[in-house]
N, C-alpha and C positions, 0 to 999 in steps of 0.2 A: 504493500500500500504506500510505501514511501515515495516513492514515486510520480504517484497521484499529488502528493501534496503539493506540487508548483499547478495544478488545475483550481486552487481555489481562489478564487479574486480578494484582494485586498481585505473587503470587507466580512469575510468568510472566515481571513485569516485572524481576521479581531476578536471572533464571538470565538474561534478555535482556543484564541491563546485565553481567554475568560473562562472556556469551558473548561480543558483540561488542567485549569490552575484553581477551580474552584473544588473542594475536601467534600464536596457531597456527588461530585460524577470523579475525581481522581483524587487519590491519594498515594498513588507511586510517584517517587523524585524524581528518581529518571526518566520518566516519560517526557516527565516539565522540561529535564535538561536537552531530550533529543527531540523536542517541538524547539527551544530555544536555538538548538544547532540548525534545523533546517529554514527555521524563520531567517538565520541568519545570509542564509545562502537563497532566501525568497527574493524574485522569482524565477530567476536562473538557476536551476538546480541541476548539474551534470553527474554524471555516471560515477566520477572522481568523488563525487561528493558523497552519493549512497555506498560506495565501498564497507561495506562491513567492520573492518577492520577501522578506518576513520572515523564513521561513527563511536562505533567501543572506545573509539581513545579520546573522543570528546565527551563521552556522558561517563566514562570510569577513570578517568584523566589518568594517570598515572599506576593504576592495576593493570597487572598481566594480563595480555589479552585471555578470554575463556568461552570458548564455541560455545558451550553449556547457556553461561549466563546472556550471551549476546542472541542465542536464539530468543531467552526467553523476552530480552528488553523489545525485538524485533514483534515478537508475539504479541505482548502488552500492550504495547503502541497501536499495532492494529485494530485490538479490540477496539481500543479508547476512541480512535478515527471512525471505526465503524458506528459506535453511540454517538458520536458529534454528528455524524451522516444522519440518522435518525434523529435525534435531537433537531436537527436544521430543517428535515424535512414539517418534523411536529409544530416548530415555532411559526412556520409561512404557511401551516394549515387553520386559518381559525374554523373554520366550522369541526373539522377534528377536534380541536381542543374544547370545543364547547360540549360534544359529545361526549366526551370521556370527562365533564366536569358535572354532566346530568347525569352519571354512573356512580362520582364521588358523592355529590350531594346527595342522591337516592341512599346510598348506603349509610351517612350520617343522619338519614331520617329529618333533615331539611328542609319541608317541604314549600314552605315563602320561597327560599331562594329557588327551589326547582323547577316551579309554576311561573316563574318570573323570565330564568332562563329558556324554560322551555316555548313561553310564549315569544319570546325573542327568535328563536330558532325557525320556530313555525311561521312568523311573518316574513319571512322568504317565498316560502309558498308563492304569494300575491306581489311577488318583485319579480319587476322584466330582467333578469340577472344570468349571465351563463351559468349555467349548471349542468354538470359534468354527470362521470357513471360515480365517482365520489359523494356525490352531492345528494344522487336517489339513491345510494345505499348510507348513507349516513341518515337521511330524512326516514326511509324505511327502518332502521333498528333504533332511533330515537324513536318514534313512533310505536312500535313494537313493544319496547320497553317501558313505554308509558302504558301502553295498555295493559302488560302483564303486571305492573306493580299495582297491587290491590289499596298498596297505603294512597297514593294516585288519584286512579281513577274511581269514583265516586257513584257510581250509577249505568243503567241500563240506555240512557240516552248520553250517555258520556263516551260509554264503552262503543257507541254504534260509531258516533262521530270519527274515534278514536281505526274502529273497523274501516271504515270508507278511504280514511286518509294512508292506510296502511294498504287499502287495494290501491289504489293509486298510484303511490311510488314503488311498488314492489311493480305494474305496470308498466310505469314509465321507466325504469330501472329496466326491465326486461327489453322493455321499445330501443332501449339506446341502445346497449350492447349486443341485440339483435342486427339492429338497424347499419349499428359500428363494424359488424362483420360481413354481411352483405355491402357493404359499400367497399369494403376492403376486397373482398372476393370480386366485384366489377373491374375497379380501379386496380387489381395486382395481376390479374391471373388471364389467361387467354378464356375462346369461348370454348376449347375445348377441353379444358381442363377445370372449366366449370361443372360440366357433366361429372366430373368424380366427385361434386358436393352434393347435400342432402338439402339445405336451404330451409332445413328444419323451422316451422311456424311464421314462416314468411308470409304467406298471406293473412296469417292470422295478425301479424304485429303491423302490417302496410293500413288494413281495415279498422285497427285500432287506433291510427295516429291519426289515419282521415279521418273517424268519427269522431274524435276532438279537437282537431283540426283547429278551430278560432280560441279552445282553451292552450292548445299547445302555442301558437302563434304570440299570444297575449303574456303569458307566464315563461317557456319553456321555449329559449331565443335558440337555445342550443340545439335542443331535440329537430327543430324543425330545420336549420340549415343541413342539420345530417339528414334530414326526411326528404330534403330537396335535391341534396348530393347525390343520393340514393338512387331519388327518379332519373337524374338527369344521366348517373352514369349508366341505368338501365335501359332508359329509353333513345334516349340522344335527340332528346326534343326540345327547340329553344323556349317552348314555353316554362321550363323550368327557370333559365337565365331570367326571362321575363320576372316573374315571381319573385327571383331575389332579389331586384333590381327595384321592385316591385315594396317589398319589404324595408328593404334598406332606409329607402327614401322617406317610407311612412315610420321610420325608428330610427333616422337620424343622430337626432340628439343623444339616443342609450344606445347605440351601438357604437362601445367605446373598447378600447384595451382590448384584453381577445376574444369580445365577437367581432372587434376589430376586426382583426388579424383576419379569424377563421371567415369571415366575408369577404376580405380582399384573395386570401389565398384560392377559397375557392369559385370566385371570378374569374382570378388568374385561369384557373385550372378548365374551368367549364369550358373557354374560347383556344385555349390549348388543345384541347382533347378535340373539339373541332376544325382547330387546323391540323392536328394530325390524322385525324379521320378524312381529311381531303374533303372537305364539305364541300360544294359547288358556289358557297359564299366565301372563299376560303381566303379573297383579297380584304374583302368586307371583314371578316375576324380578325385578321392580323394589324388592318388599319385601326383596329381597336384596341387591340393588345398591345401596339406598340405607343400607343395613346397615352395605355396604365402603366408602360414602362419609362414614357417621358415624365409622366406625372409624379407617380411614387420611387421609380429608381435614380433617375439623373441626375435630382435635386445633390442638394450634398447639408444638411446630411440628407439619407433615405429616408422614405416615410417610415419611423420607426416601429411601428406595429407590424412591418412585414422584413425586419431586421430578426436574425439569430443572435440575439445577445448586442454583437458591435458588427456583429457581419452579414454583406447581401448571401443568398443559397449561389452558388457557383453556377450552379445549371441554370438557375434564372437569369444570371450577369449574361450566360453566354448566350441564354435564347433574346437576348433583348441587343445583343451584339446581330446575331442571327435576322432577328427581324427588323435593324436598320439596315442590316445589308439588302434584306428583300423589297425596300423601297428605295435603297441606293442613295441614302442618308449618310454618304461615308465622311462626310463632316463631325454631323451629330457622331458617331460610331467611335469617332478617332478621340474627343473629348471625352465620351460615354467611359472606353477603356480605361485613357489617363488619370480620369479626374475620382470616377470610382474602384480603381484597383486596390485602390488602401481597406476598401470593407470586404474584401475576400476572403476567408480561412487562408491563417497561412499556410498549412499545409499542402495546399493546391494553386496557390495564389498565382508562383510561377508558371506554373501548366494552363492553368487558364488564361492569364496572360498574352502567354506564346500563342497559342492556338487563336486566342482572340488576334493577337496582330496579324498573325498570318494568315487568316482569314479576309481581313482586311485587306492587306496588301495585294493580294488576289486581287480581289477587286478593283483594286488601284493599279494592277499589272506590274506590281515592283515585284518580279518574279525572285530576285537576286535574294531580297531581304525577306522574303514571304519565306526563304530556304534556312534562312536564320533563326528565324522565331521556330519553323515546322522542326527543326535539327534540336531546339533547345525543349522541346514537347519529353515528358520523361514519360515510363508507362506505367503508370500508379494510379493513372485512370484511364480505361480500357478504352473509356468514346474518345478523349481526346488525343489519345495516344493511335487510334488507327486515324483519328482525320488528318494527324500533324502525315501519315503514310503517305493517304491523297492528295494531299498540296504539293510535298515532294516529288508524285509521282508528275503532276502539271505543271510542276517548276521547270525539272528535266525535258518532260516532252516541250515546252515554251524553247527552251534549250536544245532544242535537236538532238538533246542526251536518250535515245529510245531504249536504251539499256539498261541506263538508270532507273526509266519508267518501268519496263517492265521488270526490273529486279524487285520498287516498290509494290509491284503486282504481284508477285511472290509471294511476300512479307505478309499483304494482306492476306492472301490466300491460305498462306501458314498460320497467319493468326485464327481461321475460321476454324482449324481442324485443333488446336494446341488449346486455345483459350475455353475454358469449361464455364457450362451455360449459359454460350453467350444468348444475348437477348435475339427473338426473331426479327426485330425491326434493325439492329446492327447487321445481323446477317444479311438479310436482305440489302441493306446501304452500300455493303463492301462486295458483295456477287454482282450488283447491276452498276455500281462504279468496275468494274476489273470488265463488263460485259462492253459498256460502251468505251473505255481508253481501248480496249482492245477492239473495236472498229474504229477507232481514231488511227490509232498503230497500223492497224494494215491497211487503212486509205493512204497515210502518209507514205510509207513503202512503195505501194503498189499504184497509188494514183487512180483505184479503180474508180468506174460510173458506180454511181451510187444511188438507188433507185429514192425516188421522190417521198412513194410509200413507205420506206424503209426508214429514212429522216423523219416523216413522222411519227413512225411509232417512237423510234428515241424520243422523240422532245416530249412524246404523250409520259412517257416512262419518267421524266425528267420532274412532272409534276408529282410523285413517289421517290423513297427511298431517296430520296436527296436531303440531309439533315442541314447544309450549311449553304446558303445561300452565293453565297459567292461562287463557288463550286459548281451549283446548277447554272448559275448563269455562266460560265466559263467556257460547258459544255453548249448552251446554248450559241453561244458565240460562235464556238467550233464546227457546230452544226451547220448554222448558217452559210458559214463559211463557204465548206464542202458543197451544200445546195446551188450557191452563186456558178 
């Protein structure tokens, strides 16, 4: 676990050095001395540092080293890390905490403060509020527990009350988790790998959220954006987008922080899935998409509600790269990169980076420097590391290198057969890229007549399996070409 410890932010590291110093969660000394050595070395912490052997001679200064005793301080430590883990998640849950203090109060026979607290809990109910599968299983066994405690509940019209509200979120409880796995089973899985699922009470749980439908809408902001997820990624009809769009507008003001979030993302997400569906509006989507990505990404900072922490999602930097190149925005694109590369995980930061410039540069025909950026592409991420493939392979044939190109062709081709599970939509991008360089390759060669109807199917194929804009128009150029 030691290791972990440079993951915690600043302020993490404050309630840490509180917790483990306070006699009612630690009273080991050396735990306190080997938090006080890695705080020292906070937030740069290298390998040098965890050494075992370093350690031991910072927290036992001057005693011989002893495997024995250095396990156990290693052991200790963890535990303690693991209770501040928990401890931190309890202290950022208040509706848990409230729970488990109508558990304390019920057992000291309390019942003023219980009835007080428990009315507190339950006027959530009648709150426009996100509420999570957390939120119906804490309402569900608070409830529960009110009704089973006899000192409580006071009567045959108390106990009913108390029944109804326990069917309800044991209900709604069911609706979400139902709801949350059928939307995952859409959105992960192909349609033929849906048939090995059972889809257990799905029509039963669809029937129960439409027949409360304007209660869920009004109380339960949550339930319904997943109610709507659900349709949309089942049916793939814009009357859903409508709807939420539809909603938004009418909850403005309360949809704040993460229904935020969970609105913009799954906006993002609705006109994604339709441009990747190859919709027949598919200009009409993307002139929208690239709307919400001038809007909420370009700014600086980003609209923080659709921020990881301090960082934009990588694959979103790059579809928003992607779809200024589809409108040949490569102004906006070249700032887009510069100006937001600082909110990237670092760990991908450079690869994203490369790939995005060289994409670019495509575009812009700087073949020379597109070969730059595609060369410095590492492969730690599988999409960007075959696209940096395809830019090289267009660099070279640009180059009258056809060696080069097809050596890239190779590469690709070996990555189809080596790389495990790859996606079908990568597969598909790198067979029908290796299909068309390879009638580029043997036009340039051989200079044959190239039939009319043949160019058209490319360019129709052109509108599929092309993920990076620059790229399809590249080929399109090429095409044209060949036609004249």
């Amino acid at each position: 676990m030691l290791e972990y410890f440079s993951k915690l932010n600043p302020s993490e590291i404050e309630k840490f050095s509180k917790f483990i110093s306070s006699p009612y969660h630690n009273t080991n000394r050396k735990a306190i001395l080997l938090f006080k050595y890695l705080h020292s070395k906070y937030p740069e912490i290298s390998e040098d540092d965890l050494n075992k052997r370093s350690v031991y001679r910072h927290v036992y200064r001057n005693q011989k080293y002893n495997e024995t005793l250095c396990r156990k301080m290693f052991s200790d430590f963890n535990l303690l890390f693991d209770k501040f883990l928990i401890q931190l998640q309890f202290d950022n849950d208040k509706a848990r905490r409230r729970h488990y203090l109508l558990i304390g109060l019920r057992r000291i026979e309390n019942q003023g403060r219980y009835k007080k607290t428990y009315s507190e809990i339950m006027r959530n109910e009648k709150l426009f509020l996100p509420k999570d599968i957390e939120y119906y299983r804490d309402q569900f066994n608070t409830e529960m527990r009110n009704l089973l405690d006899y000192k409580i509940s006071t009567g045959g019209k108390e106990v009913m009350k108390s029944l109804i509200k326990v069917d309800k979120f044991a209900n709604h409880y069911i609706a979400f988790i139902k709801m949350l796995e059928f939307q995952l089973i859409y959105s992960q899985t192909t349609e033929q790998n849906r048939k090995k699922l059972t889809f257990t009470f799905y029509k039963e749980v669809i029937e129960y959220v439409e027949s409360n439908i304007d209660e869920i809408k009004k109380f339960n902001p949550s339930l319904y954006l997943l109610y709507i997820t659900l349709m949309f990624y089942k049916n793939d009809n814009d009357k859903y987008i409508l709807d939420l769009e539809k909603y938004y507008k009418g909850n403005r003001n309360k949809i704040t922080g993460v229904l935020l979030n969970a609105y913009l993302v799954l906006y993002h997400n609705f006109y994604r899935v339709k441009i990747h569906n190859n919709d027949e509006n598919i200009v009409k989507y993307k002139k929208i998409i690239f709307n919400f990505y001038n809007k909420h990404y370009a700014k600086d900072p980003p609209t923080k509600e659709l921020m990881y922490g301090q960082y934009i999602n990588h694959v979103i930097f790059f579809n928003a790269v992607n779809t200024g190149l589809f409108f040949k925005k490569l102004k906006w694109v070249e700032l887009f990169i510069n100006n937001q590369k600082k909110y990237l995980i670092p760990a991908v930061s450079k690869d994203v980076y490369n790939i995005s410039k060289a994409s670019l540069c495509i575009a812009q025909k700087d073949y020379t420097t597109a070969l730059k950026f595609a060369s410095q592409v590492s492969n730690s991420v599988f999409g960007y590391f075959y696209i940096s493939k395809m830019i090289k392979a267009i660099v070279f044939y640009e180059l009258s290198d056809l060696e080069g190109t097809e050596n890239c062709m190779d590469n690709l081709k070996q990555l189809t057969k080596t790389v495990k599970e790859i996606r079908e939509v990568d597969l598909a991008a790198i067979k029908s890229f290796n299909r068309r360089m390879a009638f580029l390759i043997k036009h340039k060669k051989n200079k044959d007549r190239i039939g009319k109807k043949e160019i058209t199917i490319l360019k129709q194929e052109l509108e599929s399996n092309v993920n990076v804009s620059s790229i399809r128009d590249w080929f399109y150029e090429k095409l044209e070409e060949i036609n004249e």
